[in-house]
MDAnalysis code that builds the backbone (N, CA, C; Angstrom):
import MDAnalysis as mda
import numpy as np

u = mda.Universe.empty(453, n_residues=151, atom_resindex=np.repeat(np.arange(151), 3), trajectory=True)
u.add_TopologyAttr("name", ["N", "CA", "C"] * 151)
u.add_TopologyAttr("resid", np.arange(1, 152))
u.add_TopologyAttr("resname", ["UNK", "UNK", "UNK", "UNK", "UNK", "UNK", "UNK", "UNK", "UNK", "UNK", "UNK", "UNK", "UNK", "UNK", "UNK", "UNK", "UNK", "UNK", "UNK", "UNK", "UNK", "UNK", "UNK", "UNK", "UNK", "UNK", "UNK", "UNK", "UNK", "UNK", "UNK", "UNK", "UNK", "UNK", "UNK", "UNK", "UNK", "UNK", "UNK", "UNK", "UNK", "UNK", "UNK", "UNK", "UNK", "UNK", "UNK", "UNK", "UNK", "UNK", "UNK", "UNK", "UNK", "UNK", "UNK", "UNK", "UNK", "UNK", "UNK", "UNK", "UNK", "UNK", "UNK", "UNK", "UNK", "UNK", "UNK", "UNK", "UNK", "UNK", "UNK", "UNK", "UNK", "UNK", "UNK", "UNK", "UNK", "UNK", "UNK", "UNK", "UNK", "UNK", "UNK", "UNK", "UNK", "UNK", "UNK", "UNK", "UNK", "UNK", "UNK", "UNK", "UNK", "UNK", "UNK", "UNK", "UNK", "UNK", "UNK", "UNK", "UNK", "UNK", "UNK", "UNK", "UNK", "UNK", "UNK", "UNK", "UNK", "UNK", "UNK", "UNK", "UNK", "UNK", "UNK", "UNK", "UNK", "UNK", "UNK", "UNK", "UNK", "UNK", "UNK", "UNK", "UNK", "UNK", "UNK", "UNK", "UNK", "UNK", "UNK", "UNK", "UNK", "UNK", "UNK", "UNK", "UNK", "UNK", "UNK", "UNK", "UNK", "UNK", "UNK", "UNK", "UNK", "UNK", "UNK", "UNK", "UNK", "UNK", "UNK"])
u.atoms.positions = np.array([
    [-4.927, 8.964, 2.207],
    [-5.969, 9.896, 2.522],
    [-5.385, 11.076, 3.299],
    [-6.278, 12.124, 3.421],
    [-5.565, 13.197, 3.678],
    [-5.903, 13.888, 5.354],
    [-5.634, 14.442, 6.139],
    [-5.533, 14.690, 7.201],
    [-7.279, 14.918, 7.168],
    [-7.810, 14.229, 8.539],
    [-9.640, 14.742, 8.509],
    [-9.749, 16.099, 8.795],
    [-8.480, 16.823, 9.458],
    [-9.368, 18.080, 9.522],
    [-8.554, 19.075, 9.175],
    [-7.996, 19.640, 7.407],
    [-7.207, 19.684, 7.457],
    [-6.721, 21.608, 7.500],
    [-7.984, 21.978, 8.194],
    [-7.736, 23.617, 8.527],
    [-7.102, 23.608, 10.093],
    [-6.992, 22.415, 10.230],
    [-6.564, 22.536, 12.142],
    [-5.514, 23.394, 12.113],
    [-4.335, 23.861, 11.442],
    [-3.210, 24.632, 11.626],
    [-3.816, 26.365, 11.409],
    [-4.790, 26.207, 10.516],
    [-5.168, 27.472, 10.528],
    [-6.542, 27.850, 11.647],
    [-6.916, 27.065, 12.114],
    [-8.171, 27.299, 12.970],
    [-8.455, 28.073, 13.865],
    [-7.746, 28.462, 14.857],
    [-7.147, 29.299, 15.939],
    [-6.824, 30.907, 15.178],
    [-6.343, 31.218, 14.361],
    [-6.479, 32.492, 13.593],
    [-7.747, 32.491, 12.791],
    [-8.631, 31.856, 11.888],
    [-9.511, 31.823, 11.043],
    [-10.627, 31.882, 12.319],
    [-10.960, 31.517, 13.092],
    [-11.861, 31.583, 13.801],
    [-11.858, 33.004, 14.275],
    [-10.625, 33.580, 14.922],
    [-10.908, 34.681, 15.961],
    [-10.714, 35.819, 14.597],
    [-10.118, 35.943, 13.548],
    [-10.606, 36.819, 12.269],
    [-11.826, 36.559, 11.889],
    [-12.770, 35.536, 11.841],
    [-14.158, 35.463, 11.311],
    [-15.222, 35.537, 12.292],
    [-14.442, 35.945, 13.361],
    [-15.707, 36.046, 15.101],
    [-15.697, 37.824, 15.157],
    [-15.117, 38.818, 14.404],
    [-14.472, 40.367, 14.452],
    [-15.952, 40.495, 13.604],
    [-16.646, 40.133, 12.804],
    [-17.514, 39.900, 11.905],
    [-18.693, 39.916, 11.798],
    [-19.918, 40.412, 11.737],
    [-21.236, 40.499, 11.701],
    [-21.757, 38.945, 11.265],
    [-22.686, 38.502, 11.544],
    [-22.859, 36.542, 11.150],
    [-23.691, 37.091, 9.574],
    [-24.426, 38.286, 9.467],
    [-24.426, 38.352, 7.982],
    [-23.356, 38.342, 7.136],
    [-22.427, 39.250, 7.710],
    [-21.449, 39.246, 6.758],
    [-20.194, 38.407, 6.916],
    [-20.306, 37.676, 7.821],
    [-19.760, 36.205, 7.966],
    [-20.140, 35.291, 7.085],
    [-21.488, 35.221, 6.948],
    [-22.236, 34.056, 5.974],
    [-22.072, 34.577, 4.306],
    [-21.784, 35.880, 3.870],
    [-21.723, 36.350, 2.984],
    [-20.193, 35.401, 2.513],
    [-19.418, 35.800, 3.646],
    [-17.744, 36.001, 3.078],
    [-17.436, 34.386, 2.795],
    [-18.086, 33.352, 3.920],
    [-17.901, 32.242, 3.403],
    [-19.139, 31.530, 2.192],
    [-19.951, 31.935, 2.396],
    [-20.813, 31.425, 0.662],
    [-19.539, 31.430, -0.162],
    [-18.696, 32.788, -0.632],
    [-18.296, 33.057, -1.805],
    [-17.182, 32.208, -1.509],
    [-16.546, 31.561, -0.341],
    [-15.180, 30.763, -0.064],
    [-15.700, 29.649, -0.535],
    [-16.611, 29.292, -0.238],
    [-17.344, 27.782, -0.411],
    [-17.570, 27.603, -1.940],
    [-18.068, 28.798, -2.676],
    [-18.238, 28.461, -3.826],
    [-17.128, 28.282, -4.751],
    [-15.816, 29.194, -4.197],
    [-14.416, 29.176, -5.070],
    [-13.950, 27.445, -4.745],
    [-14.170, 27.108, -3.033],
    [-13.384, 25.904, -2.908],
    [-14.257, 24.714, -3.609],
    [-15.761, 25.165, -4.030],
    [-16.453, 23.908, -5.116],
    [-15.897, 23.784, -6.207],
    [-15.545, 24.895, -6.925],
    [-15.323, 25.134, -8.419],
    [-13.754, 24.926, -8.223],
    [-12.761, 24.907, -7.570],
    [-11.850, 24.246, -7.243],
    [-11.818, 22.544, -7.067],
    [-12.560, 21.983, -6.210],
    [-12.872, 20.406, -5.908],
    [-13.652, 19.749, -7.335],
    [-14.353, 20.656, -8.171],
    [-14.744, 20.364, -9.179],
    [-14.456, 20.088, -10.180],
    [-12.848, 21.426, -10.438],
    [-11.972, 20.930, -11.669],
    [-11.230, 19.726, -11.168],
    [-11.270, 19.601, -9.576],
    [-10.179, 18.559, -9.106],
    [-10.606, 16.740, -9.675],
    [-12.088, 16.674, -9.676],
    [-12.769, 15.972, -10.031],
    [-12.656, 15.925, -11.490],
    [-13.123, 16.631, -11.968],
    [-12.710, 16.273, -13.870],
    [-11.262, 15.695, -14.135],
    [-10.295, 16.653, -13.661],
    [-9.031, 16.169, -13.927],
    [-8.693, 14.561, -13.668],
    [-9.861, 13.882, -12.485],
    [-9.221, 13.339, -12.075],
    [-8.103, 12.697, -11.329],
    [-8.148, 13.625, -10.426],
    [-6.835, 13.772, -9.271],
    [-7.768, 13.779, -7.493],
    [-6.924, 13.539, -6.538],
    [-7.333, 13.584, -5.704],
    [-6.828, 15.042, -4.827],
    [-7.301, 15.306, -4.072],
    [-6.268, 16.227, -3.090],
    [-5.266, 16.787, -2.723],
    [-4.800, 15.459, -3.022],
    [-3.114, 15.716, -2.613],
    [-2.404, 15.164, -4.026],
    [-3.052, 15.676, -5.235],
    [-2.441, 15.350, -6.670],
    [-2.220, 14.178, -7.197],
    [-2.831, 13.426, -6.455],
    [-2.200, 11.458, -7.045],
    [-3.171, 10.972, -7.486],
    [-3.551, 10.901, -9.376],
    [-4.267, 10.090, -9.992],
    [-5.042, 9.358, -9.247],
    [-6.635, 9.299, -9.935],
    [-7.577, 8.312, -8.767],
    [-7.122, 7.139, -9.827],
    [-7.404, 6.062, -9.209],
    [-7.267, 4.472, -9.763],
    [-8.233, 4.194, -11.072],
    [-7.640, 3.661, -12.558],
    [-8.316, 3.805, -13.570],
    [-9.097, 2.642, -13.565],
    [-10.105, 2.883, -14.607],
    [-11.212, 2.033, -14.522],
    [-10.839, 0.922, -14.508],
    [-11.533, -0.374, -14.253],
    [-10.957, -1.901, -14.196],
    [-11.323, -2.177, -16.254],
    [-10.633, -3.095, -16.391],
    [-11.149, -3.966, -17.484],
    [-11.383, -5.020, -17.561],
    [-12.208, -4.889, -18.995],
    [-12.882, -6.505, -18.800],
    [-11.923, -7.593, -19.103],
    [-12.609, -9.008, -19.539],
    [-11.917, -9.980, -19.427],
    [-10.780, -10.069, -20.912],
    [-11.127, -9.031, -22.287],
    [-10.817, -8.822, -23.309],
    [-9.825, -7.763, -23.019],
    [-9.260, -6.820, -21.985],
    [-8.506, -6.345, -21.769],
    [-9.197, -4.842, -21.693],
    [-10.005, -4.641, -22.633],
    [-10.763, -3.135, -22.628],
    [-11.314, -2.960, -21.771],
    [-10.969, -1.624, -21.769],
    [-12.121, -0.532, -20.914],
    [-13.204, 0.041, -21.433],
    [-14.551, -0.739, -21.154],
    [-15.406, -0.642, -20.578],
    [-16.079, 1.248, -21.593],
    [-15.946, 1.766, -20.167],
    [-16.696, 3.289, -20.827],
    [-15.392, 4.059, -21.077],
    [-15.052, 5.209, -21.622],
    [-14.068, 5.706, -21.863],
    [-14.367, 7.230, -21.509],
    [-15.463, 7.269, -20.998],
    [-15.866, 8.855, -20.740],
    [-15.340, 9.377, -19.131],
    [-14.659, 10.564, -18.885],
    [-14.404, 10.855, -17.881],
    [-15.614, 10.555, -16.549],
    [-14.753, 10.059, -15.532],
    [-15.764, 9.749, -14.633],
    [-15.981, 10.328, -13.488],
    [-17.292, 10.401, -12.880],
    [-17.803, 11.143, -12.224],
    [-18.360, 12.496, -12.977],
    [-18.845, 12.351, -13.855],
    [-19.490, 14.065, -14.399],
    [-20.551, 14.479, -13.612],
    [-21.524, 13.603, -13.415],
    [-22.903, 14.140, -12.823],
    [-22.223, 14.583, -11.522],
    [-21.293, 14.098, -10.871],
    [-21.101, 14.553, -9.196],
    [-20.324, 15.545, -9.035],
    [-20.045, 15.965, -10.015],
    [-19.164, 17.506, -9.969],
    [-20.395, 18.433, -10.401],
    [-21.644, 18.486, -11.496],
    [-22.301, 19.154, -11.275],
    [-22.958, 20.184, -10.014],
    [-22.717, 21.441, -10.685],
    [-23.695, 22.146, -9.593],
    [-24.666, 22.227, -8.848],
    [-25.527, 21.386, -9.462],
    [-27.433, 21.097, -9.132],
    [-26.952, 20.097, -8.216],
    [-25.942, 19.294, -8.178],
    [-25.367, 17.696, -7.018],
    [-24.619, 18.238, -6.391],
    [-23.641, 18.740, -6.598],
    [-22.828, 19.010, -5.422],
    [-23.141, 20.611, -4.704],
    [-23.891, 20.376, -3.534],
    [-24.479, 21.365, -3.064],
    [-23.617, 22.096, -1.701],
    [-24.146, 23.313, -1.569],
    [-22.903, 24.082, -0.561],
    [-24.211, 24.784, 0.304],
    [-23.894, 24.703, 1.017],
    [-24.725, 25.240, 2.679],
    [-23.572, 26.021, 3.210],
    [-24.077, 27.488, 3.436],
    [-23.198, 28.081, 4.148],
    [-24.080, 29.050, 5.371],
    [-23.674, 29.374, 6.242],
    [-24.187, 29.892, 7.638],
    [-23.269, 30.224, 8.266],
    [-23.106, 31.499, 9.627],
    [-22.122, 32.111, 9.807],
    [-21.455, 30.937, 10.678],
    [-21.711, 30.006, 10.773],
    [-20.843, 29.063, 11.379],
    [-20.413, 27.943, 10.388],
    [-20.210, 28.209, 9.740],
    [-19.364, 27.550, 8.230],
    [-20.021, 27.323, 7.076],
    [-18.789, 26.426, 6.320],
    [-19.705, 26.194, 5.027],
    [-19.337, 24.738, 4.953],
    [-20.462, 24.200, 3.712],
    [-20.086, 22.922, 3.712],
    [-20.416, 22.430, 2.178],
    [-20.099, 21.319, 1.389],
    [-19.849, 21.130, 0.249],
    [-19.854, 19.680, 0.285],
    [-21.110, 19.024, -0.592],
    [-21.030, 17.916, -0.680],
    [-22.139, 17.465, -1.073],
    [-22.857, 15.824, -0.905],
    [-23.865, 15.630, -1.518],
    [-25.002, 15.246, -0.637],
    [-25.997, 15.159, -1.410],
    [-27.331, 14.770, -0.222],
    [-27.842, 13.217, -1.072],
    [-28.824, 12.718, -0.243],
    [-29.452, 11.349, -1.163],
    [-28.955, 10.474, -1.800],
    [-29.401, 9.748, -2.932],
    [-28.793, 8.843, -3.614],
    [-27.165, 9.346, -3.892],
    [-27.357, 10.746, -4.423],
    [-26.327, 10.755, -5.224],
    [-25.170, 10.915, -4.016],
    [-25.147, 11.482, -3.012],
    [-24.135, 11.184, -1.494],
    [-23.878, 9.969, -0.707],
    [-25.072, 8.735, -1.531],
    [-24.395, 7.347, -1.222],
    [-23.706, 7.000, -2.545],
    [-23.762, 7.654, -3.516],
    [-22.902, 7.057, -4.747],
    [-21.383, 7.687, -4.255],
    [-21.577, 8.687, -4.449],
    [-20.420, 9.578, -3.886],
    [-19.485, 9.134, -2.757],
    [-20.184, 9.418, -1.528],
    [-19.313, 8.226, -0.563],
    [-18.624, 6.790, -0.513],
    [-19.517, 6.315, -1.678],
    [-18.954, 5.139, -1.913],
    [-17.584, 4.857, -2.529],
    [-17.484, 5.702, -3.344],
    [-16.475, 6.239, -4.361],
    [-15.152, 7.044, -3.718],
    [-16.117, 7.975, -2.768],
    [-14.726, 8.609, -2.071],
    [-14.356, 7.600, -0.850],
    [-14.966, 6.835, -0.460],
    [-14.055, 5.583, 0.931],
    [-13.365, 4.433, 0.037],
    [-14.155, 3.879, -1.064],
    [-13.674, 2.691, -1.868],
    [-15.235, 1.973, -1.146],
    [-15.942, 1.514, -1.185],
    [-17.005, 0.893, -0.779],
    [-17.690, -0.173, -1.611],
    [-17.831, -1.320, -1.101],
    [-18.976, -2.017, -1.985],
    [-20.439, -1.284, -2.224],
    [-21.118, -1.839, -3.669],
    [-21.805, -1.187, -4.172],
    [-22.602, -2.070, -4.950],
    [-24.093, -2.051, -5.605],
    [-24.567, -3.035, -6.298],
    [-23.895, -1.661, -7.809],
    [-23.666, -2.576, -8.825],
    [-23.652, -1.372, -10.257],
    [-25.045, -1.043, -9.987],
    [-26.110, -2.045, -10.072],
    [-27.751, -1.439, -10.290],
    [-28.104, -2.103, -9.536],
    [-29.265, -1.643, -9.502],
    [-30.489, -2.193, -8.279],
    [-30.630, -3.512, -8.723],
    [-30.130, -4.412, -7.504],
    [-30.384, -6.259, -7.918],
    [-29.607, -6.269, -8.501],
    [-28.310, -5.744, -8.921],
    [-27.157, -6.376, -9.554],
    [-26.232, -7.186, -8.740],
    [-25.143, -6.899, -9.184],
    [-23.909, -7.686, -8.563],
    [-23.311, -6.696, -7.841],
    [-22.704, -7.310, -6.866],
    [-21.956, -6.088, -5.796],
    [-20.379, -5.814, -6.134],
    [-19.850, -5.203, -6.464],
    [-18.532, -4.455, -6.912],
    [-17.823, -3.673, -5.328],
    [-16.453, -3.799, -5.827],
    [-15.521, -3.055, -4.423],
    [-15.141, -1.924, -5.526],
    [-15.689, -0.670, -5.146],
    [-14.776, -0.044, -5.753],
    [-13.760, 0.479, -4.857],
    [-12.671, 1.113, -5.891],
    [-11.288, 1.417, -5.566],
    [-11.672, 3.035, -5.068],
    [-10.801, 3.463, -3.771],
    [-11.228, 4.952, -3.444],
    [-10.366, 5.877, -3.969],
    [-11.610, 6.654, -4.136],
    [-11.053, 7.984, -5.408],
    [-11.512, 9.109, -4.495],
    [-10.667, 9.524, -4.000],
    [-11.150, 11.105, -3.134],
    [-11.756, 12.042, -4.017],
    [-12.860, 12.468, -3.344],
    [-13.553, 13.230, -4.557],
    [-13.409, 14.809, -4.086],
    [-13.527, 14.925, -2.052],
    [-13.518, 16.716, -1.935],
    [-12.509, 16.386, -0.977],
    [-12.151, 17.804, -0.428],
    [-10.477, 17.909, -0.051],
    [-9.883, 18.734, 0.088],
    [-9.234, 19.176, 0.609],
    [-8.271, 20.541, 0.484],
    [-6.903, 20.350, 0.413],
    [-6.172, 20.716, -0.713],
    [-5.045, 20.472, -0.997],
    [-3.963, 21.973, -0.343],
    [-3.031, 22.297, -0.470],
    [-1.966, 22.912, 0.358],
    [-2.090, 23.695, -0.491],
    [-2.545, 23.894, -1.693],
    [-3.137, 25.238, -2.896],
    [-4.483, 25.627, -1.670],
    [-5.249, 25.080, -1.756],
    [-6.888, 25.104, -1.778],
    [-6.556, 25.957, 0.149],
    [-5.504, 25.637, 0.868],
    [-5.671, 26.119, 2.154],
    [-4.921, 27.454, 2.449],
    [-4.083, 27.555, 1.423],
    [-3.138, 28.918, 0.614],
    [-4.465, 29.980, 0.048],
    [-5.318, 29.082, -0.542],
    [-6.241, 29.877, -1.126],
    [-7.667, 30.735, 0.443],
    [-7.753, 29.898, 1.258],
    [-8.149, 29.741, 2.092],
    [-8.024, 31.059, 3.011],
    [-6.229, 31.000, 3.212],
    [-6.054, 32.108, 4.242],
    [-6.162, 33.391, 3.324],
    [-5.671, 33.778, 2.105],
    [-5.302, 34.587, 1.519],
    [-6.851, 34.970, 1.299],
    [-8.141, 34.306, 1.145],
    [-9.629, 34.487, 0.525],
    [-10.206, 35.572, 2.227],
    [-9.841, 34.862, 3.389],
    [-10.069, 35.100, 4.384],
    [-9.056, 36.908, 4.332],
    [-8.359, 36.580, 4.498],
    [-7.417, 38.217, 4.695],
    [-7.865, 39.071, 3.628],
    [-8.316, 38.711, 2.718],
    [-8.375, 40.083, 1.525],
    [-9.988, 40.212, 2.462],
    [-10.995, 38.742, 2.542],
    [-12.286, 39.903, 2.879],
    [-12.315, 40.248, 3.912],
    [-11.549, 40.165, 4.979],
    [-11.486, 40.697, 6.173],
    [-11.014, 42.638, 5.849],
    [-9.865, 42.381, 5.469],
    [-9.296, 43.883, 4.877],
    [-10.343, 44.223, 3.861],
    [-11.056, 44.136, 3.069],
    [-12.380, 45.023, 2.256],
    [-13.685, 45.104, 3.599],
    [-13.682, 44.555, 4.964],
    [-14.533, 45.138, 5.574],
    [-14.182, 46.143, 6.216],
])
């Protein structure tokens, strides 16, 4: 797993460049960060990779050796309408609400889980789902300096 907080090296500059800033146009500059770093965490999710680039764990099989579903997993939680972004001049944030943020969490810690309501309880294996990779914090400072320099 990957460091919990992993802008701490940049925090101390990103803060006192995004405090120079009007909180409208603070909340403006990170919406549009938040939305690049979704659609980033999103392809990260299709691909199937975690954060820090290391394949999530493939599906289990059954007792016949096959797998089960064969369709990429997690589609609904990379959707836009689910994975929702709140931004305000005091940050942004990216992730899920309700059912679908206990499916999600479950998935991104490794967590027991029923498959269905009154089923059987399953461990799943943890698959990091959001994240910032050493691209995504590259992308980060460089997103921050260009809109600082266009104000």
């Amino acid at each position: 797993m990957m460091d919990p907080d992993p802008l701490a090296p940049l925090e101390g500059w990103l803060t006192a460049t995004l405090a120079e800033l009007s909180p409208p146009k603070r909340t403006q500059i990170l919406r549009r960060l938040g939305r690049e770093l979704r659609k980033r965490n999103q392809q990260r999710i299709g691909r199937q990779v975690g954060p820090d680039g290391k394949p999530w764990a493939p599906r289990k099989r059954d007792l016949s050796g096959k797998v089960r579903r064969t369709a990429a997993m997690m589609q609904k939680l990379r959707d836009d309408r689910r994975m929702m972004l709140t931004a305000g001049p005091g940050g942004v944030e990216i992730g899920w609400s309700g059912i679908t943020g206990r499916i999600a969490s479950v998935h991104h810690t490794g967590d027991v889980d029923e498959v269905w309501r009154g089923g059987a309880n399953v461990k799943y294996p943890a698959r990091e789902l959001l994240g910032l990779s050493d691209d995504d914090l590259d992308f980060v400072k460089r997103f921050i300096l260009d809109a600082a320099d266009q104000v």
